[in-house]
Each structure stands twice: as structure tokens, then as C-alpha cells.
C-alpha positions in Angstrom: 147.6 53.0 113.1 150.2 53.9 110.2 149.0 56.9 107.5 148.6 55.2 104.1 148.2 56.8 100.8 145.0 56.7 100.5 144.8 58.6 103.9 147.3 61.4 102.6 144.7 61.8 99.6 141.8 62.2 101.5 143.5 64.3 103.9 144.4 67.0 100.5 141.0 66.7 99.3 139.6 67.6 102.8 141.9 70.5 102.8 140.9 71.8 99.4 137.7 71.3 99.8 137.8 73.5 103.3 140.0 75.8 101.2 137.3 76.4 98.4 134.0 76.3 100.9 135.8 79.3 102.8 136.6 81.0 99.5 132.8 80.9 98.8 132.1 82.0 102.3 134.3 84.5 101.9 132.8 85.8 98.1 129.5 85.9 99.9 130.5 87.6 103.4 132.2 90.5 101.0 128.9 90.6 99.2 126.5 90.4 102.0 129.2 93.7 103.9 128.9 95.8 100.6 125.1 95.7 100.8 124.8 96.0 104.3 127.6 98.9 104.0 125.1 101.5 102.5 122.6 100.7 104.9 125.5 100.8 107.9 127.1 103.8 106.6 123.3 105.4 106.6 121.9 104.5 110.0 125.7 104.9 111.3 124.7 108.7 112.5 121.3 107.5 114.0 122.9 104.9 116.5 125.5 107.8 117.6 122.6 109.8 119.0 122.7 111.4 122.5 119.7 108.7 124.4 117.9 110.0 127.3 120.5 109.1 130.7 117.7 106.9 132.1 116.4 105.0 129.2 118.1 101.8 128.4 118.2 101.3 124.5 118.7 104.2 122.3 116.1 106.1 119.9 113.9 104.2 117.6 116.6 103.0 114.5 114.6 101.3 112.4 111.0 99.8 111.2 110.5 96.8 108.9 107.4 96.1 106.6 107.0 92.9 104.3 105.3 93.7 101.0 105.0 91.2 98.2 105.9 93.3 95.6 109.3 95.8 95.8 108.1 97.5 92.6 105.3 98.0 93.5 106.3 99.1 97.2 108.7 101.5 95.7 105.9 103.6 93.8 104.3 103.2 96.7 106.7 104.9 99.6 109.1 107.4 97.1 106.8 108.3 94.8 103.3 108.1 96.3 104.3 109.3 100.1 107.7 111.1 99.1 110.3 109.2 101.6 113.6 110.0 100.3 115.3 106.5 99.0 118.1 105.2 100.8 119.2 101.8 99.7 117.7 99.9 96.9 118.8 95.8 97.2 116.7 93.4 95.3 115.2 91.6 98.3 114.4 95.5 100.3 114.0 99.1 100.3 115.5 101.4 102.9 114.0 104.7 103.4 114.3 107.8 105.3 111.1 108.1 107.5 112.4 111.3 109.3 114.6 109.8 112.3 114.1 106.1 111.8 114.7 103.6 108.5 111.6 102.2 107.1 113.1 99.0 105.5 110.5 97.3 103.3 111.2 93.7 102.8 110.1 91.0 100.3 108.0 88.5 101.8 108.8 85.2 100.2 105.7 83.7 99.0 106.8 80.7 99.8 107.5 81.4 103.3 104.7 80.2 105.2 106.1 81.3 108.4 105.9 85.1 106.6 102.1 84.9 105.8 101.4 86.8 108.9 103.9 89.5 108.1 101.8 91.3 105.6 98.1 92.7 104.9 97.5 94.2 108.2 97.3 97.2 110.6 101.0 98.0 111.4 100.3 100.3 114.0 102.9 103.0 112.0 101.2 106.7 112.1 102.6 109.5 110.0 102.2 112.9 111.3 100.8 115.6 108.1 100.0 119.1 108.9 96.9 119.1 106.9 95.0 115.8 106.5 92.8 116.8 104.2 95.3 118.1 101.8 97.0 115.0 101.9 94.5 112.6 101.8 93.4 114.2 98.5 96.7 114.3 96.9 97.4 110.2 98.2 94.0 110.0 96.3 95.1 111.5 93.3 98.2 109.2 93.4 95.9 106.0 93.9 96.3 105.6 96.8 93.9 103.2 99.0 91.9 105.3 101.4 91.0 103.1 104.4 89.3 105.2 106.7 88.3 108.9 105.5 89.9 112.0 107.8 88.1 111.6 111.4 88.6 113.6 114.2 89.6 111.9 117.8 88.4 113.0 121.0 91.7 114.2 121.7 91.2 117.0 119.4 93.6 115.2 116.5 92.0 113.9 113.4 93.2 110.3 111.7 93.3 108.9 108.3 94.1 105.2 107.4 96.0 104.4 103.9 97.0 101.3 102.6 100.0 100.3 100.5 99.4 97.4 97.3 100.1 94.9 99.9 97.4 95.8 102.0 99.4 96.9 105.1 96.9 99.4 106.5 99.1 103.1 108.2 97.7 105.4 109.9 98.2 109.5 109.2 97.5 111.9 112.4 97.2 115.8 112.2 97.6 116.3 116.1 95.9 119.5 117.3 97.2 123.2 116.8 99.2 121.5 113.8 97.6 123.8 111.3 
């Protein structure tokens, strides 16, 4: 079949076309690598870690929490708990939870899929060398108080503390902390 004009246009519009869609691709893959540098850059000395010889993934790199508010999050883990800040992108938060990233995430409220991601136990425990102490001064920050200091029959006492999303964390003083 013979190549007619009309075939040599479509063929140039084709290729420009590819031309500009991998331009875009291109814009947004630089975009996406310069956000995702700060967190790479960050967790890069985490994954170099010596592992245990006999375990077969390394140690604990990360945890991720949907909220459905990033302001509000924010005051909550900096300035409420004190987690040092590590990246700040308008969809999630990285922190420094003291050997593993806390990365809180916006859950999109129109996600239904997501619904489940939020308001609940996490099953995340803190250690604090005095509970009591620090369930006051989470108080005084308005914090939400779950469950009051208890002691365990392990000897260890646990607090539960919520952030404005209602994900529910738990705070353990383990014994001969204090």
C-alpha cells in the first residue's frame, strides 16, 4: 500500500504528539525525583544499616499514617509530640521517629478505598521515660487522652493519645525506665 500525504501528516503529528507527552512525562518525573530526593537523601543512611546475618529484610525504614488534615497533623507530631521535621510536601509529612520515618499522608476524602486508613488503633507505641510527665504536658498541648497511664502486668505502664484524625497511639514506660 503506497504512503500518501495525508499518511506523512499523520505520521508528524503522531511524532509530536509522542514528542510533547514525553516532555510532560519528563517535567513531572523531574518533579516527582526532586520531592522524593529529600526523602531519599534522608532515609539513604537508614537502608545502609548493618541487618542482623539471619534476618531477611533490613531494620524497620519507615511507617505511614493517613490523616485528613496536614495542618493539623503537623501541630500535631512537631509541635505537640516534638518529632523533628523532615520533609514537608503538600500531600505528606516525613518525620524522624528515632530510627524509622513516620510519613503522614493525606487521605483523599474522596478516596473511598482510603476510608479505612484513618480513625483507628495503629498499633504504633512510643517509649517515654515518665508517663505521667508526659501525659500531663500532651494535655497541656490539647492533646486527646484516650486511655489514662495504666500499669501492665508486665510491670510497664501504657497511655493511649490520639491525633485530630482520631488515629489512637499508644505510649509505654517499660519497667526500670525511670
Amino acid at each position: 500500500m503506497a504512503r500518501t500525504e495525508d499518511d506523512g501528516w499523520r505520521e508528524n503529528c503522531r511524532i509530536a504528539f509522542a514528542t510533547t507527552q514525553s516532555r510532560q512525562l519528563a517535567g513531572a518525573a523531574d518533579a516527582a525525583a526532586r520531592s522524593a530526593n529529600d526523602f531519599t537523601t534522608i532515609s539513604e543512611e537508614r537502608l545502609t544499616m548493618s541487618t542482623t546475618p539471619n534476618r531477611r529484610i533490613g531494620p524497620l525504614a519507615g511507617i505511614r499514617i493517613f490523616v485528613d488534615d496536614l495542618d493539623e497533623a503537623r501541630s500535631f507530631f512537631r509541635d505537640a509530640l516534638g518529632f523533628p521535621e523532615m520533609v514537608v510536601d503538600t500531600d505528606w509529612l516525613v518525620y524522624d521517629a528515632g530510627g524509622a520515618d513516620l510519613v503522614v499522608e493525606r487521605r483523599a476524602p474522596t478516596d473511598a478505598d482510603s476510608e479505612p486508613l484513618h480513625q483507628r488503633f495503629t498499633g504504633i507505641s512510643w517509649h517515654v521515660d515518665d508517663i505521667d510527665a508526659t501525659v500531663d504536658e500532651l494535655e497541656a498541648a490539647n492533646v486527646t487522652i484516650v486511655n489514662p497511664p495504666e500499669r501492665m502486668p508486665w510491670g510497664g505502664v501504657l497511655a493511649h493519645i490520639a491525633d485530630p484524625s482520631g488515629n489512637v497511639y499508644t505510649l509505654a514506660q517499660y519497667p526500670n525506665s525511670r
